[in-house]
BANU-852768 format. One record per atom (N, C-alpha, C): residue in three letters; z negated, x negated, y negated; atom name. Coordinates in pm, whole numbers, padded with zeros to 5 digits. Layout:
N
{"ALA" {Z X Y} "CA"}
...
END
This chain:
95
{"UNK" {-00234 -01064 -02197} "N"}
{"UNK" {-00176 -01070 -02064} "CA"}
{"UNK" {-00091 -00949 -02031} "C"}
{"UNK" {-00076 -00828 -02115} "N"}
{"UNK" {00009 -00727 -02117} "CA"}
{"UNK" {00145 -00839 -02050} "C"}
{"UNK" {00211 -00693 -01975} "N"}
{"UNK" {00333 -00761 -01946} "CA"}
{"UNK" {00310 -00782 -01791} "C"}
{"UNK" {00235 -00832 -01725} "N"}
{"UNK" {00181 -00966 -01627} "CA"}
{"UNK" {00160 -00885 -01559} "C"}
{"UNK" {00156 -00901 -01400} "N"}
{"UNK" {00108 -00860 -01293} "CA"}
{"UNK" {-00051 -00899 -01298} "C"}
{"UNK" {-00102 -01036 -01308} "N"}
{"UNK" {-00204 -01031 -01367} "CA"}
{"UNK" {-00273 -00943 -01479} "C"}
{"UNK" {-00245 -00944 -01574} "N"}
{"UNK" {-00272 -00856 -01687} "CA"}
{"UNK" {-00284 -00703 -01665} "C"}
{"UNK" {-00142 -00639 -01569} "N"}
{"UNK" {-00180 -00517 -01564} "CA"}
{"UNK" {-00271 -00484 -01443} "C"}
{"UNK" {-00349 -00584 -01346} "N"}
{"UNK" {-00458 -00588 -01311} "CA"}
{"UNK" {-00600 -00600 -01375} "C"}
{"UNK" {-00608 -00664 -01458} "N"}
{"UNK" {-00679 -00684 -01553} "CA"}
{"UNK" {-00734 -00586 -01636} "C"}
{"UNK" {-00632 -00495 -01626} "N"}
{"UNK" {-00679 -00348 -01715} "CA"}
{"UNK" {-00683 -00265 -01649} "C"}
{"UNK" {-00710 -00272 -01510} "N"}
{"UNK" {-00744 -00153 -01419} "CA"}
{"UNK" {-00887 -00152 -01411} "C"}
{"UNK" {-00901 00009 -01399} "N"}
{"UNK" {-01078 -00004 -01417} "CA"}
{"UNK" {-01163 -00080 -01301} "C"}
{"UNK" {-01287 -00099 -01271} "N"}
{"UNK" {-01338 -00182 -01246} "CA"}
{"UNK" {-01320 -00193 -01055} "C"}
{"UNK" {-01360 -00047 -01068} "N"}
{"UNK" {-01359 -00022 -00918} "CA"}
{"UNK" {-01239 -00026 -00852} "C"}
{"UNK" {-01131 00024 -00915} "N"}
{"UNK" {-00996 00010 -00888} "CA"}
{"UNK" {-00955 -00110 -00860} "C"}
{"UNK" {-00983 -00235 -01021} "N"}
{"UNK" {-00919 -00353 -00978} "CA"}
{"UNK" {-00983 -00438 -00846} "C"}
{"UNK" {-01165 -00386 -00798} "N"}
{"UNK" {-01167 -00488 -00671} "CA"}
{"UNK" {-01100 -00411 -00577} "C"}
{"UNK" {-01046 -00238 -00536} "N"}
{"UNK" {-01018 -00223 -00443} "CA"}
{"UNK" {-00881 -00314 -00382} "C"}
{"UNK" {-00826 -00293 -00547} "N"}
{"UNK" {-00691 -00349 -00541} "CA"}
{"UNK" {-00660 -00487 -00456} "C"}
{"UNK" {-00774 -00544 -00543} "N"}
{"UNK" {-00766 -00665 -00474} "CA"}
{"UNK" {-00818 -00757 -00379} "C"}
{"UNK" {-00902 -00636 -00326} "N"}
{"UNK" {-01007 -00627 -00159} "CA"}
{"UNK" {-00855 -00621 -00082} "C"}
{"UNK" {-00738 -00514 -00073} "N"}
{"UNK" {-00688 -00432 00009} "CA"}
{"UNK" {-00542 -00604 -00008} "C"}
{"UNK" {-00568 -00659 -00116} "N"}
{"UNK" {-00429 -00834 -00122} "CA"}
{"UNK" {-00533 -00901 -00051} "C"}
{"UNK" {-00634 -00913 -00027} "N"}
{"UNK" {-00762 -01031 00015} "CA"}
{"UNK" {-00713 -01032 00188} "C"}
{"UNK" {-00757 -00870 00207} "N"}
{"UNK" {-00760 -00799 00377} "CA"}
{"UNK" {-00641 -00851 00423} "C"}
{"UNK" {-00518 -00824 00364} "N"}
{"UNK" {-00370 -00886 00403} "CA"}
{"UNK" {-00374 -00986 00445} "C"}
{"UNK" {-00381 -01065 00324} "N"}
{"UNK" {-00405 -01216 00363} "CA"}
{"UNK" {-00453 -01292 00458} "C"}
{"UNK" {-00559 -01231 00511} "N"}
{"UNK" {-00671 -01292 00537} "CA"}
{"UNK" {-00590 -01258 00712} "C"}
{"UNK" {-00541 -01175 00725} "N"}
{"UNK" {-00504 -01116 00874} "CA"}
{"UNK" {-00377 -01065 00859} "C"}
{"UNK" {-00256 -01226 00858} "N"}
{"UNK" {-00136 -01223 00878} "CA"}
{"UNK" {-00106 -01160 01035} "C"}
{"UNK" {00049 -01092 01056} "N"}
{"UNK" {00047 -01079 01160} "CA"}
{"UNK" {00260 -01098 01170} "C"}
{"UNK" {00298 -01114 01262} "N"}
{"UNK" {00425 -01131 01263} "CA"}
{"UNK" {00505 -01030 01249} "C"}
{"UNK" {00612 -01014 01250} "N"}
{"UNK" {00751 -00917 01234} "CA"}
{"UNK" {00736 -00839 01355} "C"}
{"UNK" {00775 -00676 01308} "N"}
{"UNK" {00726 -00611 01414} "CA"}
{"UNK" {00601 -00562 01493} "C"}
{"UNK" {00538 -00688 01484} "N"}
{"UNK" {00377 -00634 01477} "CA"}
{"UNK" {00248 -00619 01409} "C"}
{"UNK" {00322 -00587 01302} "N"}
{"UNK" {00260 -00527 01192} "CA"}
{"UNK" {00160 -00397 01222} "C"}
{"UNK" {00107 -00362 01334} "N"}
{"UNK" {00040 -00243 01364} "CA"}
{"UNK" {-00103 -00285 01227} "C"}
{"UNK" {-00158 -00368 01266} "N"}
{"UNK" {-00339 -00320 01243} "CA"}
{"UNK" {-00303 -00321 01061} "C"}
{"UNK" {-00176 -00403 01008} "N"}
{"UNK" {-00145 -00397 00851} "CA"}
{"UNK" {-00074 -00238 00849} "C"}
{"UNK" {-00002 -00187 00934} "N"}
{"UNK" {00061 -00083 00941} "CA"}
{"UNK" {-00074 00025 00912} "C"}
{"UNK" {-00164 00028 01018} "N"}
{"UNK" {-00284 00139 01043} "CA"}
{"UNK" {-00347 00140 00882} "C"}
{"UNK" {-00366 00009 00849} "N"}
{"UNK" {-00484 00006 00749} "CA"}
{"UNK" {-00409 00024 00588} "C"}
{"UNK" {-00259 -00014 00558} "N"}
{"UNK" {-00211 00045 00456} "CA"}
{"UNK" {-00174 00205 00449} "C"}
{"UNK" {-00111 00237 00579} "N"}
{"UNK" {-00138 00401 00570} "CA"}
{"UNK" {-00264 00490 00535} "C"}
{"UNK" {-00371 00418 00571} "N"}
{"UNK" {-00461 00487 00581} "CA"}
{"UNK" {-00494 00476 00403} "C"}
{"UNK" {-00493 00381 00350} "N"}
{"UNK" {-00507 00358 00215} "CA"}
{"UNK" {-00473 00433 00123} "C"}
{"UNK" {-00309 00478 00170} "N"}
{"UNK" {-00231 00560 00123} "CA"}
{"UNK" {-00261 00724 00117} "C"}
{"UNK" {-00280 00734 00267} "N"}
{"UNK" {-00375 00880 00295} "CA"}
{"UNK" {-00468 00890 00221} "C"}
{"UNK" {-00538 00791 00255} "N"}
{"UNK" {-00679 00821 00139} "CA"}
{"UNK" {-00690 00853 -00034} "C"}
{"UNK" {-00579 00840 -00075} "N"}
{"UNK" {-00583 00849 -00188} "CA"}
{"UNK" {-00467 00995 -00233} "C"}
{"UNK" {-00471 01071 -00099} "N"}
{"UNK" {-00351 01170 -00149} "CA"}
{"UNK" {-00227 01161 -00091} "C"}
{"UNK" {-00167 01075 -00073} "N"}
{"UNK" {-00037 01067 00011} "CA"}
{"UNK" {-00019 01115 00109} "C"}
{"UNK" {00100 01223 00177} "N"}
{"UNK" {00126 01219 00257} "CA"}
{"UNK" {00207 01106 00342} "C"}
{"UNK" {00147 01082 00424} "N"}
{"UNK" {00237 00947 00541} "CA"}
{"UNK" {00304 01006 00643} "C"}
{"UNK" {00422 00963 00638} "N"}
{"UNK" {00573 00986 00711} "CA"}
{"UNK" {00559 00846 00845} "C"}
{"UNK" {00537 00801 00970} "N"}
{"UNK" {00548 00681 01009} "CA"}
{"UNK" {00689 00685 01107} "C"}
{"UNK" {00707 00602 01138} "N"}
{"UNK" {00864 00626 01239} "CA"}
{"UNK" {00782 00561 01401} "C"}
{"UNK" {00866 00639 01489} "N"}
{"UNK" {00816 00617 01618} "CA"}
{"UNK" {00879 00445 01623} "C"}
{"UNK" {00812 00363 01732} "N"}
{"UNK" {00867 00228 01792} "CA"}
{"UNK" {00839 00111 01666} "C"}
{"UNK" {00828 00075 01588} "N"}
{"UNK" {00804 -00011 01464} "CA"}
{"UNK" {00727 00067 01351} "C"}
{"UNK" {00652 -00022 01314} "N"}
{"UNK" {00527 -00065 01177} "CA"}
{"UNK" {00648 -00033 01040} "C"}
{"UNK" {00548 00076 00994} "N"}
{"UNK" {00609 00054 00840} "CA"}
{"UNK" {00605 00249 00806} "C"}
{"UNK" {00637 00289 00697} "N"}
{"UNK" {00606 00402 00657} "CA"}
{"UNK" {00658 00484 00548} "C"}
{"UNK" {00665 00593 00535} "N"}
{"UNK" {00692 00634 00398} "CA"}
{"UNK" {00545 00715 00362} "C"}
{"UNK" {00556 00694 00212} "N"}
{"UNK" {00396 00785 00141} "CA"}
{"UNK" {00433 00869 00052} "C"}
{"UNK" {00428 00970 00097} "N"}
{"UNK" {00504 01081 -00049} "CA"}
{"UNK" {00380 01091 -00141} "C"}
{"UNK" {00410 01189 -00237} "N"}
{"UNK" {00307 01273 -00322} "CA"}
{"UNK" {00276 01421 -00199} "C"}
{"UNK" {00212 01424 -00207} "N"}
{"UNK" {00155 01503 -00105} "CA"}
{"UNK" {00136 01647 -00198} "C"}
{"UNK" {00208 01755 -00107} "N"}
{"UNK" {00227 01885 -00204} "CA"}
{"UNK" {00090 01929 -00262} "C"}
{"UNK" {00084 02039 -00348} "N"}
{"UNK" {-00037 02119 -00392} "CA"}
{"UNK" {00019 02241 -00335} "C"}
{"UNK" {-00081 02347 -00352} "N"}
{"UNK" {-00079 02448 -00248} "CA"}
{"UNK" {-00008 02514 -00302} "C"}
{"UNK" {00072 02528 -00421} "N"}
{"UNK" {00223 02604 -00429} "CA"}
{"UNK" {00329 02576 -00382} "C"}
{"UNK" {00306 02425 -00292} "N"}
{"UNK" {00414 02361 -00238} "CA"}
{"UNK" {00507 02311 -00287} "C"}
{"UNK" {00438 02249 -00442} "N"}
{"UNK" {00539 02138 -00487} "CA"}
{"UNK" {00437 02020 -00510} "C"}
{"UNK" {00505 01887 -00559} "N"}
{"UNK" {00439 01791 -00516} "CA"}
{"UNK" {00315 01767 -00646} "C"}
{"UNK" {00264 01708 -00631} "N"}
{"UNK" {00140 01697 -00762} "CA"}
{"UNK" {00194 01628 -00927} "C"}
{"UNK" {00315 01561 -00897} "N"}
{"UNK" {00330 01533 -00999} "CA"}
{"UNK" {00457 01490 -00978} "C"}
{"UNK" {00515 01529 -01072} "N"}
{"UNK" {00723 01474 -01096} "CA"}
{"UNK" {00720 01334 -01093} "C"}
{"UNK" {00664 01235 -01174} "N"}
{"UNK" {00658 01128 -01178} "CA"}
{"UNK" {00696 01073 -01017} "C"}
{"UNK" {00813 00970 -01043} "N"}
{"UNK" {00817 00894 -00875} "CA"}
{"UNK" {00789 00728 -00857} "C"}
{"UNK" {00757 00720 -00794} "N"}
{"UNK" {00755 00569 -00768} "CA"}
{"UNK" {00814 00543 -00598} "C"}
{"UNK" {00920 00407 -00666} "N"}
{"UNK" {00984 00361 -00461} "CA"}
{"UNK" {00865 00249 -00479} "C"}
{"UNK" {00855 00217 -00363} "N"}
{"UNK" {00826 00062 -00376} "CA"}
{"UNK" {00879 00035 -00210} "C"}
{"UNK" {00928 -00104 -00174} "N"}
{"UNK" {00934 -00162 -00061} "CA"}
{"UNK" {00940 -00283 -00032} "C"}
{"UNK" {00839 -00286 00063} "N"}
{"UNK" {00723 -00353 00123} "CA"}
{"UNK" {00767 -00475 00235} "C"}
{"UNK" {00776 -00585 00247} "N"}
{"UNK" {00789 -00655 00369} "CA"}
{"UNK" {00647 -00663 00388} "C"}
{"UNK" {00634 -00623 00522} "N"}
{"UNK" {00446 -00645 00542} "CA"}
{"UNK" {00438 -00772 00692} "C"}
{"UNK" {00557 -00837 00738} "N"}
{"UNK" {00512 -00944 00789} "CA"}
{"UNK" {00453 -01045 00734} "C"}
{"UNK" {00400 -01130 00812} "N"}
{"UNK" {00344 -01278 00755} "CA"}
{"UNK" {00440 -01401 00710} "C"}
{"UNK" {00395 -01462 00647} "N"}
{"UNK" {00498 -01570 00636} "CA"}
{"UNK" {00404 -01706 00657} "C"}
{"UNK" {00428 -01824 00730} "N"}
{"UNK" {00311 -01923 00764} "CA"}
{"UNK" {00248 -01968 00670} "C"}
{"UNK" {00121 -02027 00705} "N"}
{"UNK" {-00010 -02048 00581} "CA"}
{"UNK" {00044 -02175 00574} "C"}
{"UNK" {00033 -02278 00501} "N"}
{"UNK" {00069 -02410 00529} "CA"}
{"UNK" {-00096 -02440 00532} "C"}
{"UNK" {-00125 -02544 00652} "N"}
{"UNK" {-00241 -02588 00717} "CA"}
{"UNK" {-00313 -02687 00618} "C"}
END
């Protein structure tokens, strides 16, 4: 399954792959519309924080930036970068 979004879940360690896929479950489970993205806004930042990131949020609208969060020489922990971007509205469940 190398290759696969599946697959490279698959080889995340154990605890990792349910957080991973506790934190796609939580989404899901509590769509919210465009713009009001707050309680998906609160709870992916915080995710982000929690693991080291510094979080950047913008005043008036949901959504964020997560840096590498410096070390105390005041550069960031690691060169390595990653973008990623995110639509975090809902899109309808079909009933």
């Amino acid at each position: 399954m190398a290759g696969t979004t599946k697959g490279a879940i698959a080889d995340l360690p154990e605890n990792l792959r349910e957080e991973l896929l506790g934190v796609g479950r939580d989404l899901w489970d509590r769509p919210e519309p465009g713009f009001f993205e707050n309680r998906t806004h609160d709870y992916l930042a915080g995710k982000f924080s929690d693991i080291g990131f510094a979080v950047e949020t913008f005043d008036g609208m949901p959504g964020f930036i997560a840096r590498s969060a410096p070390t105390a020489a005041g550069t960031p922990e690691s060169d390595g970068r990653i973008a990623a971007i995110a639509d975090m509205d809902d899109l309808p469940k079909p009933i």
